[in-house]
C-alpha positions, 0 to 999 in steps of 0.5 A, a space after each residue: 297469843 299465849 306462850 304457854 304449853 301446860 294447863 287442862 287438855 293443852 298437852 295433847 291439843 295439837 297431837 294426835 290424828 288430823 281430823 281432816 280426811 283426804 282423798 284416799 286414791 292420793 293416800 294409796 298413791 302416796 303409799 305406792 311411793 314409799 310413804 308410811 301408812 300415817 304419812 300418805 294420810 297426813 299427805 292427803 289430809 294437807 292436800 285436802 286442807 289447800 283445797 278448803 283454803 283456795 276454795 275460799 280464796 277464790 270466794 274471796 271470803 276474807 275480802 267480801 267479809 272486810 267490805 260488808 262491814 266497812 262500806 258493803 258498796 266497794 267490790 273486792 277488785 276496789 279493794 284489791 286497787 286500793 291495797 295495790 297502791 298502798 304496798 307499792 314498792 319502789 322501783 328503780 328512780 320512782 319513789 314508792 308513792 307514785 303508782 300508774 294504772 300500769 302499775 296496778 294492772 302488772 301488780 294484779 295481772 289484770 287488763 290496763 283498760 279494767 285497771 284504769 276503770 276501776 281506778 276511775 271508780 275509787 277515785 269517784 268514790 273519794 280513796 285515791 286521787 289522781 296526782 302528776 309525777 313527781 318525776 314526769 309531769 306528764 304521767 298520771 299517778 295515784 295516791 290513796 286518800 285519808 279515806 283510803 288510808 283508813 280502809 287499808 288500816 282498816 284491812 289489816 287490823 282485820 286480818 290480824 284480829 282474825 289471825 290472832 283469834 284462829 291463833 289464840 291457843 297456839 304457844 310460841 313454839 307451835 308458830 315458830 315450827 308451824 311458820 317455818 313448816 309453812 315456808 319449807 313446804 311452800 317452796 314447791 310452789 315457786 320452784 319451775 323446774 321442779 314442777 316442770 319435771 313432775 309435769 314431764 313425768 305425768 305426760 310420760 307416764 300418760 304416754 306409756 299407758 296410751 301404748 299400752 
């Protein structure tokens, strides 16, 4: 990636308007709340660039894409065990290699019985293998295979190759600022009692037009 901010059409690469257009009602609303003309658009066009990126996450695009290049047979959910065993962090006495089927299910908040099938699967097709604890003999655990250890490589090879093309033209400072951006305006995701508030003000003003 480049460090550099001068060269032909860099100057004004990232300034200007958004090219994205949102939805007009969210402007007019963030206008009604004190926003600037610029800054409801600039809000609007966020909301509608979250939409383009959770449409494409629940298509899955990114993992679909992996999958028909290196083996078109796994599905998405193999490929989602397979990275759940390989980032597995330690918890408590048990070291981070030793993986139950409870641990996958909790991980992707999926049902145990699903976990265990799909478990079964890629240990069928040679990704994982089923080993005895370390800790407990008598629990089962999983461990990923060379094969395994090669898609997950595989994996994250790809996704940076991906980000190192969309990030291409970007300079340092542009990923700094953006990357600190990023974290600043995903803190409203995981704070509840903000969310809660905003959920109680809606019900609020529902309950008041109701009345009306």
């Amino acid at each position: 990636m480049s460090s550099n901010d001068t060269g032909p059409g860099k100057a004004d690469r990232f300034s200007g308007v958004c090219q994205t257009h949102g939805d007009q009602d969210l402007a007019d609303l963030a206008r009604s709340n004190g926003l600037s003309d610029a800054a409801a658009d600039a809000v609007a066009a966020i909301d509608a660039v979250l939409n383009k990126v959770r449409r494409s996450i629940q298509r899955r695009d990114f993992g679909r894409l992996i999958l028909a290049r290196i083996d078109p047979s796994l599905e998405v959910s193999h490929l989602d065990v397979i990275i759940a065993i390989a980032h597995n962090p330690a918890v408590g006495d048990a070291p981070p290699d030793e993986v139950t089927v409870g641990n996958i299910a909790e991980r992707l908040g999926i049902d145990p019985s699903r976990a265990s099938r799909i478990s079964a699967d890629i240990v069928e097709r040679g990704y994982a293998l089923r080993v005895a604890s370390q800790l407990d003999a008598r629990r089962i655990c999983l461990r990923l295979t060379a094969r395994g250890e090669r898609l997950v490589s595989a994996v994250r090879q790809t996704k940076w190759r991906i980000f190192a093309e969309a990030l291409a033209q970007w300079d340092e400072q542009e990923l700094v600022t953006f990357a600190t951006l990023l974290e600043r305006f995903a803190g409203w995701a995981t704070d509840e009692a903000s969310m809660r508030r905003a959920a109680d003000a809606v019900k609020q003003m529902m309950d008041e037009m109701e009345r009306v």
